[in-house]
N, C-alpha and C positions, 0 to 999 in steps of 0.2 A: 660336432660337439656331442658328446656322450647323453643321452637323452634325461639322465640321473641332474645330468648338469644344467637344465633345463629348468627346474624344481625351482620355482622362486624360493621357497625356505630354504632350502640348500645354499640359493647365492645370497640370501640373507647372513643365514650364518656363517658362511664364511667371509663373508663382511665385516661384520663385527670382530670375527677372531681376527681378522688383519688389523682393523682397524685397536684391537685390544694391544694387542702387540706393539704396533708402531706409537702406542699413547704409551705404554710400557717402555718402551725403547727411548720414547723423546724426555718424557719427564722424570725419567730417575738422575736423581742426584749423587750418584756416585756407586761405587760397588767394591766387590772385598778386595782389599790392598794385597796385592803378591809378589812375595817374595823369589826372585829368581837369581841365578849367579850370571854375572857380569860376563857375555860373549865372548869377550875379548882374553879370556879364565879359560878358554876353549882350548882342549889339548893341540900342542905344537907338531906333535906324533899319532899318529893314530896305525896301528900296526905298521905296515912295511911303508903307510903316508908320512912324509913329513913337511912344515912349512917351507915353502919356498919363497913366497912373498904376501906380506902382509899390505893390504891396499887401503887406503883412506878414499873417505866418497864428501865431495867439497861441499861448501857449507851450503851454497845454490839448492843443488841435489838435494842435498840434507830437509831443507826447509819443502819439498814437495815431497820427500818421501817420508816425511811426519815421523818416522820410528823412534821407538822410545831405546833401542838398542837394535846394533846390527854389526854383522861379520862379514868380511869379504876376502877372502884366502885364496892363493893360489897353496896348492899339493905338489906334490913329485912323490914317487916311487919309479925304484927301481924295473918293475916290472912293466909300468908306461911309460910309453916312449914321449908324452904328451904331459902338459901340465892338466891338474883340474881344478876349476875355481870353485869355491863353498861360497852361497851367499845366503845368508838366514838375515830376514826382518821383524822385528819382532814388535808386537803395539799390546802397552798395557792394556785398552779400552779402543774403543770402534764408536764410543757414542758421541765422538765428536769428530765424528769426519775423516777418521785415520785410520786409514783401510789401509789391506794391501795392493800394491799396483799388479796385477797381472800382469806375467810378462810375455802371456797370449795378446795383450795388446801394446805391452811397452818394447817388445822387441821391432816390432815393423816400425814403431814409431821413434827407433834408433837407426834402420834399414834394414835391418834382420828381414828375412822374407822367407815365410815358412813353404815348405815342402811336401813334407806329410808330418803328421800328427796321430796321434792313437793315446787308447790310457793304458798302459801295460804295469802288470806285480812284477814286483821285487821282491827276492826272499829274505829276509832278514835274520840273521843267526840267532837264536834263543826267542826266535816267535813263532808259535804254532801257525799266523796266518802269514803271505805278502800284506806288503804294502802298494795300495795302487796310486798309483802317479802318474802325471801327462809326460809324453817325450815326444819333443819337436826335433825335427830335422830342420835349420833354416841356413839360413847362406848369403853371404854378402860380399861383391864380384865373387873373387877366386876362394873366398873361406868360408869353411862350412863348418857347423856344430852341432852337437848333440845336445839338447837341450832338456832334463828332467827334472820338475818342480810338482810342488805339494803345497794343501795346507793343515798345520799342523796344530793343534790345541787341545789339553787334557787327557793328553795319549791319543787322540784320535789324526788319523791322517785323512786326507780328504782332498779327491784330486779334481771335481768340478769347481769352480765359481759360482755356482747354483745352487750347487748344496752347501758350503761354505756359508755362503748368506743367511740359509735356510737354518744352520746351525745357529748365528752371532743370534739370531733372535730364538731361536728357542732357548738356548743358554742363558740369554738372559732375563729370559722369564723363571727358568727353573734353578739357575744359582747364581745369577745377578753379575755375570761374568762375562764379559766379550773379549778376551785377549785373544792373541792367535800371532801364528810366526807364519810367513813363507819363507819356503826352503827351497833353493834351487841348486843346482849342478849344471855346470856346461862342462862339454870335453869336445876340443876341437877332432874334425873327421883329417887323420893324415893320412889314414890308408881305407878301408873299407867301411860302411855304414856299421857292419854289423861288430869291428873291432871298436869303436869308440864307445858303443852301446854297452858292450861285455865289461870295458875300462869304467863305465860309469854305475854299472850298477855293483860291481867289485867295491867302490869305493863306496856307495852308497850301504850297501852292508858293513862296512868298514868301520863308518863315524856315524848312523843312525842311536846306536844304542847308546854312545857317549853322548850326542846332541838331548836325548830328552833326560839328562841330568840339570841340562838348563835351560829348561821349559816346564810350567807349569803343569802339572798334574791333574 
């Protein structure tokens, strides 16, 4: 431990500010009402993309995965050979318990069984910076996937779980606001790690910029 962190005033104060925040976080009664367009409003085409199948998630699921709206699409284009499914969850508020599931841990706990793992940028067209987000290789028997997810709120993309959290309470100490979506991508692997990789973040350039039309600002 860092010898600074030693300073009984140091871990005082930072006591308090935790303890500030999670009194912040438990007792407000509510926060500003936001308006977003309906997922489901989510274009059918998104350049050479278009829907191939539109998936419902049953009411079971539904009632654990707490979302206040959410999408689940399979893609096709012409130029993948592979379908790719769009799955955004989206939760007005966080201060009752309605997070998002990571699928760092909800994937093994379907048999998904990751591989390797890294945070790697994405370029996005008409953004001066990438965006960085996690991609998992995982595999179950004989299938394997590319797996790339984010989280996303107020234009910010944010690809730990650590920092995420770090965000819902500073947010809503500074504008009373805990919403946030996860965004994921899977593309299955039919030929090479590094062909489904290029398939995924193609599309992810693709539907990025139309997606924060309906997400919170």
């Amino acid at each position: 431990m860092p010898d600074f962190l030693k300073s009984k005033a140091v871990r005082i104060v930072s006591l308090v500010l935790v303890l500030h925040a999670a009194l912040f976080y438990s007792l407000s009664h509510g926060e500003a009402v936001l308006l977003v367009r309906p997922l489901n409003q989510f274009p059918k085409q998104i350049g050479d993309w278009k829907l191939f199948q539109e998936q419902v998630i049953d009411q079971d699921t539904m009632n654990v995965l707490r979302a206040d709206d959410y999408l689940t699409r399979d893609y096709a284009a012409a130029s993948s050979p592979v379908l790719v499914n769009l799955y955004v969850a989206f939760f007005r508020t966080q201060r009752t318990g309605q997070t998002p599931h990571s699928p760092k841990n909800c994937l093994p706990g379907s048999g998904w069984v990751p591989s390797a793992s890294s945070i790697v940028d994405v370029s996005i067209p008409g953004r001066t910076q990438p965006i960085r987000v996690n991609q998992y290789i995982v595999s179950r028997g004989p299938a394997r996937d590319v797996v790339m997810y984010w989280y996303q709120s107020h234009g910010r993309v944010v690809a730990s779980e650590y920092a995420a959290k770090v965000y819902v309470v500073a947010d809503a100490l500074r504008y009373n606001r805990t919403d946030t979506a996860l965004v994921r991508v899977v593309v299955p692997i039919t030929g090479t790690d590094d062909d489904a990789i290029r398939i995924a973040r193609n599309f992810i350039a693709s539907f990025f910029s139309p997606l924060t039309q309906f997400l919170p600002a």
